[in-house]
C-alpha positions as CSV (number, residue, x, y, z in Angstrom):
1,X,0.0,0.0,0.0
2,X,1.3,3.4,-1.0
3,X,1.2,5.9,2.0
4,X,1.4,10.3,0.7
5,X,2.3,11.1,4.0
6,X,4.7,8.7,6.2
7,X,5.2,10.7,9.1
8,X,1.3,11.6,9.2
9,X,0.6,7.8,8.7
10,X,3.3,6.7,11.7
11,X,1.9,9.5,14.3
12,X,-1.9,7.7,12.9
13,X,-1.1,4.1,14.1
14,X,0.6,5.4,17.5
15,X,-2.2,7.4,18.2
16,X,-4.7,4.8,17.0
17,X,-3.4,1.9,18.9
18,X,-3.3,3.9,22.2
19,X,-7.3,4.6,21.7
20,X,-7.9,1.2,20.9
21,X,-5.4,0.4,24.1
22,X,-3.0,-1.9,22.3
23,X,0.5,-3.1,23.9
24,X,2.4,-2.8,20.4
25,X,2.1,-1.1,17.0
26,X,4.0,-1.9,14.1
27,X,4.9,0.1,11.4
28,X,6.7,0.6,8.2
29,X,10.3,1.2,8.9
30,X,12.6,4.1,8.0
31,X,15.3,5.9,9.6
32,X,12.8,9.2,10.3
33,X,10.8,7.1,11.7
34,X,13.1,5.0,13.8
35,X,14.6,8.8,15.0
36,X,11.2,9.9,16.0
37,X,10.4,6.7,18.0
38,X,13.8,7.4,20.0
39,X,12.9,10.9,20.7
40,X,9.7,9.7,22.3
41,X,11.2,7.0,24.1
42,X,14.1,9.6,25.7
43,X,11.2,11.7,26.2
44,X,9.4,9.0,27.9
45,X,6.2,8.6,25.7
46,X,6.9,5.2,24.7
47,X,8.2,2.1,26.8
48,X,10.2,0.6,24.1
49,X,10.6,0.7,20.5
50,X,12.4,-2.2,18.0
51,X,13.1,-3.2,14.5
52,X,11.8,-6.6,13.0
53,X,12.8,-7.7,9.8
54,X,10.8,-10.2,7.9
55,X,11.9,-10.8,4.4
56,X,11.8,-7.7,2.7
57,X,9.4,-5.8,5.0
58,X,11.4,-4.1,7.8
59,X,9.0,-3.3,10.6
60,X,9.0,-0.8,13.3
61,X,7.6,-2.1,16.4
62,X,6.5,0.3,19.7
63,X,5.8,-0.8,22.7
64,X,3.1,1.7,23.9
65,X,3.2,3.5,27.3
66,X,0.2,3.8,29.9
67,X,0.1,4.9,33.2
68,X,-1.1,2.6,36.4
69,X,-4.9,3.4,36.2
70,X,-4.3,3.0,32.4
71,X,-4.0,6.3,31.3
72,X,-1.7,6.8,28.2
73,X,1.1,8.7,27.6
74,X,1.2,10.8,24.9
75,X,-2.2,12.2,24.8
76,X,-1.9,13.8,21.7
77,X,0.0,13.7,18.5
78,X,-0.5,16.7,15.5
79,X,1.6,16.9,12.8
80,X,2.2,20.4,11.6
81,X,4.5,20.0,8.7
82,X,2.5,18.1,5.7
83,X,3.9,17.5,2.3
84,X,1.6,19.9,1.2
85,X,2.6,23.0,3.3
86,X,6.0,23.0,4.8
87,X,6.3,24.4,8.3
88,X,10.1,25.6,8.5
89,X,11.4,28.3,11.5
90,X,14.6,29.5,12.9
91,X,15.7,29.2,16.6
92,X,14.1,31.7,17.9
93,X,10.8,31.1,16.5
94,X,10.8,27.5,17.6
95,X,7.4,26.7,18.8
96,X,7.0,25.7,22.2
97,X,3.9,22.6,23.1
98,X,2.0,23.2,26.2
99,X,4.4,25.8,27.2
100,X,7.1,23.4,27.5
101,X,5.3,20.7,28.9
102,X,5.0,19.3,25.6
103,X,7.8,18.1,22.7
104,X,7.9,19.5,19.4
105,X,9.6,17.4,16.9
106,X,12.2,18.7,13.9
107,X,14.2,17.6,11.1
108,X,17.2,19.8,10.9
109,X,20.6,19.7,9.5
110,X,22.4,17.6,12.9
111,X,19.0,15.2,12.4
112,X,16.1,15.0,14.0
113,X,15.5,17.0,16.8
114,X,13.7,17.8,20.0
115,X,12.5,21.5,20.4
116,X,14.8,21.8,23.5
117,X,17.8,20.4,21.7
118,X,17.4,22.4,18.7
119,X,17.2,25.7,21.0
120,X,20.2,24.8,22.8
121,X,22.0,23.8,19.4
122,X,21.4,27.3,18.0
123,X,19.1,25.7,14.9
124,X,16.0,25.6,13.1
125,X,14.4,23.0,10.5
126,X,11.0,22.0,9.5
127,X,8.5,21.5,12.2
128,X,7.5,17.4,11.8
129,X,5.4,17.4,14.6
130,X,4.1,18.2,18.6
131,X,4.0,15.7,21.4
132,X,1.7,15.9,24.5
């Protein structure tokens, strides 16, 4: 199946399987998305994230996070940059997500990014997405 929007398609089926309450998603692999799952795993939205490969499908698999009366982690997911409108801004315009409480996620030119990182780096990129 041809997916338009990979990133938009990845934050989906994390944000699908954590209404539906599921353990694990997988999902197509590729290094953006392999970055973005250890961002939210150093951020501490996710338990666990791994790679299965299985012939010639590589598969991303995340082990979802919930808290002890079941309540999930990341409680929202938005992308903001799409294919069709590109959301680029410098350092100092870096959004911030819930007024820090939040992560927004970037694709600069050291990789992808936390806001927080990219601040501190002195950078800006394209906006992929926020994290709550």
């Amino acid at each position: 199946m041809s997916v338009n929007d990979p990133i938009a398609d990845f934050l989906t089926r994390i944000r699908n399987a954590g209404m539906a309450r599921h353990e694990k998603v997988e999902i197509p692999h590729s290094r953006m998305k392999a970055e973005m799952a250890r961002i939210l795993k150093e951020q501490g939205y996710i338990n666990d994230y791994s790679e299965k490969s299985a012939g010639v499908e590589k598969r991303l698999v995340i082990e979802l996070k919930y808290g002890s009366d079941g309540q999930r982690a990341i409680t929202g997911l938005r992308r903001m940059s799409r294919p069709g409108r590109r959301v680029y801004r410098k350092q100092a315009s870096i959004p911030r997500v819930l007024d820090g409480l939040g992560v927004a996620i970037l694709s600069t030119s050291h990789g992808i990014l936390t806001d927080h990182e990219a601040r501190r780096a002195g950078i800006g990129g394209e906006v992929l997405c926020f994290v709550y």
